[in-house]
C-alpha positions in Angstrom: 0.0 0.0 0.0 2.7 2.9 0.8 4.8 1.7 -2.5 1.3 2.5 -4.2 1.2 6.2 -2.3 4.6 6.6 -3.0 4.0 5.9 -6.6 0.9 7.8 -6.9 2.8 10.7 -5.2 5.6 10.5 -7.7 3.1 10.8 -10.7 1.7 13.9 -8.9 5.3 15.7 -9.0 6.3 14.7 -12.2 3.2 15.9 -13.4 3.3 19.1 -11.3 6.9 19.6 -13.2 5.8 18.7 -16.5 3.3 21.4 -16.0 5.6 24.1 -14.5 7.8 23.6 -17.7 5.0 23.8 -20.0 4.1 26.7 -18.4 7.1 28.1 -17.7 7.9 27.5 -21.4 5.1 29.0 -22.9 5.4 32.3 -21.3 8.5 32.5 -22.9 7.8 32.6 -26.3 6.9 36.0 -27.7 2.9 36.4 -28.5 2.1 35.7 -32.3 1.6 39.4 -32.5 4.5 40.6 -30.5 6.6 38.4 -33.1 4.6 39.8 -36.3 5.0 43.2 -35.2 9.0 42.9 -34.6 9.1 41.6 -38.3 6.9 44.2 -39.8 8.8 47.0 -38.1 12.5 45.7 -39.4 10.6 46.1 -42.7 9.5 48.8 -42.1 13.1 50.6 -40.8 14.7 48.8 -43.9 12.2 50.7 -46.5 12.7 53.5 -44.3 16.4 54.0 -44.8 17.7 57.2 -46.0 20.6 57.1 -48.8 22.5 58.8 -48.7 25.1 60.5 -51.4 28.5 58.4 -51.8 31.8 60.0 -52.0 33.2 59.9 -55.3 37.4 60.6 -54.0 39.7 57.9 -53.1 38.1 56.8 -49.7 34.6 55.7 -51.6 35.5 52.2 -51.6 36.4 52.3 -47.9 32.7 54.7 -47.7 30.8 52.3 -49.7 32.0 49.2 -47.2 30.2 50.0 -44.2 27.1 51.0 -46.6 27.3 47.8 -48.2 27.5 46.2 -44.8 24.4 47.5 -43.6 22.5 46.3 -46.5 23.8 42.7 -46.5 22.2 43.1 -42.7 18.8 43.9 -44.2 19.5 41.4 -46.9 19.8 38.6 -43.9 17.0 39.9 -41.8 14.8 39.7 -44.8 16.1 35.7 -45.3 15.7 35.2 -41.6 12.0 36.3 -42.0 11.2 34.0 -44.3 13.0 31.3 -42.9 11.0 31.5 -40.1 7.7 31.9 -41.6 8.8 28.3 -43.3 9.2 27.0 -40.2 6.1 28.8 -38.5 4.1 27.1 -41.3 5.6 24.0 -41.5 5.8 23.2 -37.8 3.7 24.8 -35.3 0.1 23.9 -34.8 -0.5 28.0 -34.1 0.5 28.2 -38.0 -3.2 29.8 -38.5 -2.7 32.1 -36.1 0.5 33.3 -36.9 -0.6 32.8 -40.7 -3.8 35.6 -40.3 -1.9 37.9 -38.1 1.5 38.0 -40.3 0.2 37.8 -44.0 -1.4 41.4 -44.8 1.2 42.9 -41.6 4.5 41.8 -43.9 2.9 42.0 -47.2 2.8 46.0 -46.9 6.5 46.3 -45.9 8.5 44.0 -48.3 7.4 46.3 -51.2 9.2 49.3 -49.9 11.7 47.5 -47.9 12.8 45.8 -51.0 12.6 48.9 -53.2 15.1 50.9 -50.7 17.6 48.3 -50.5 17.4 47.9 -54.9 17.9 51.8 -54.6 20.8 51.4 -51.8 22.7 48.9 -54.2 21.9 51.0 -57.0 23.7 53.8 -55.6 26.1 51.9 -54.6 26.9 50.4 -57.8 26.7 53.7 -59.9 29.1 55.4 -57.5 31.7 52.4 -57.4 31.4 52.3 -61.7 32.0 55.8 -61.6 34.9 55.9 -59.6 36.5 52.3 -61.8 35.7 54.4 -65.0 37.8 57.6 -63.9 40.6 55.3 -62.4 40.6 53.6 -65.5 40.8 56.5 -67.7 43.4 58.3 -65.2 45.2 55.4 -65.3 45.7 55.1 -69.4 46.5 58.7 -69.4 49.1 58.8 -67.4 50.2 55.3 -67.9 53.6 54.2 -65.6 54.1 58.4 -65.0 53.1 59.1 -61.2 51.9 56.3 -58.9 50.9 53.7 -61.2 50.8 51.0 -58.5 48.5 52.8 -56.0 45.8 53.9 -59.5 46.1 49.8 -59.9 45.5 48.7 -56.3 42.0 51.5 -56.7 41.5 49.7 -59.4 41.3 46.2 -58.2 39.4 47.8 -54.7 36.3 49.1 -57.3 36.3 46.0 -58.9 35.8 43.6 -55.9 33.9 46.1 -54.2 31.5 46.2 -57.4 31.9 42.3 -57.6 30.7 42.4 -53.9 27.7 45.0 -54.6 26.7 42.8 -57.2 26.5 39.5 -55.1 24.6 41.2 -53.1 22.0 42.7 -55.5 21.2 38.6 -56.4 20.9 37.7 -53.0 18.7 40.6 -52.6 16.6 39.8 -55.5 16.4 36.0 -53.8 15.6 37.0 -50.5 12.8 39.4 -51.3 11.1 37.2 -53.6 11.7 34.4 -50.7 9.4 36.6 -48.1 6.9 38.0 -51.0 6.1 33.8 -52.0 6.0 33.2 -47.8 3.7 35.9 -47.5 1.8 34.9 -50.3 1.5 31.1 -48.5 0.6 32.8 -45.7 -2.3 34.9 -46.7 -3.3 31.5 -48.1 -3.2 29.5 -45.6 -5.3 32.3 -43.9 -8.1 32.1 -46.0 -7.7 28.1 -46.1 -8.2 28.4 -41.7 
């Protein structure tokens, strides 16, 4: 009879821990809403970037790097966001709620979120063809006269940098059309719940 209490009393724990963790668990997870709102608004700050005008002297390829830098960040959150929505729809048995509180939310932002980031790399790109066109140019004129190797080392800086800009412009493309086809699952699934 006791080993039976004793067993009975053990269930009674284990359960009341099982429970605590569950709970304890689910209050740590952001609300549906708390998450869809902290994606929306990266969108929105990543459409809401100001660009700004890229020095066209010697240091642009050193300007343009920490530029660049903050747009393969937006690049990556805009992955990340639709890397999660795979998994939001894929695995979690919430995936109609998160599904009608995300899909209209994000659809709004990519537009202009991916619009500033095209216009970032734009600039970006012009600025660093720019600068390889007149270091070319200033480079054939002047030919081994002056500081030939320094022109040449420019040179090779514009190029990976433009190399670089353009890497990112495909990733760019991909990511944004990632988010708009998990947006448009979404908004599906919606209607579908």
């Amino acid at each position: 009879m006791m080993r039976v209490v004793r067993a009975i009393a053990l269930v009674f724990v284990a359960a009341a821990f099982v429970g605590f963790a569950v709970l304890v668990k689910g209050s740590a997870e952001p609300s549906v809403e708390r998450v869809v709102a902290r994606y929306a608004g990266s969108l929105k700050a990543i459409g809401a970037a100001v660009r700004l005008p890229i020095n066209q002297g010697p240091s642009q390829p050193q300007d343009a790097l920490p530029r660049l830098a903050t747009v393969k960040e937006n690049v990556q959150t805009a992955e990340l966001i639709a890397r999660d929505f795979e998994q939001q729809l894929a695995t979690k048995s919430s995936g109609c709620i998160f599904a009608k509180a995300a899909g209209d939310t994000i659809e709004k932002e990519i537009s202009p979120a991916a619009a500033a980031t095209k216009n970032s790399l734009d600039a970006l790109l012009s600025a660093t063809r720019d600068r390889l066109s007149n270091l070319t140019k200033e480079n054939a004129a002047l030919g081994w006269v002056g500081w030939r190797d320094s022109r040449e080392q420019e040179i090779q800086q514009a190029l990976l940098l433009a190399h670089d800009i353009a890497i990112t412009q495909a990733n760019a493309d991909l990511a944004f059309t990632r988010l708009r086809i998990k947006t448009t699952a979404l908004n599906k699934v919606a209607v579908t719940c």
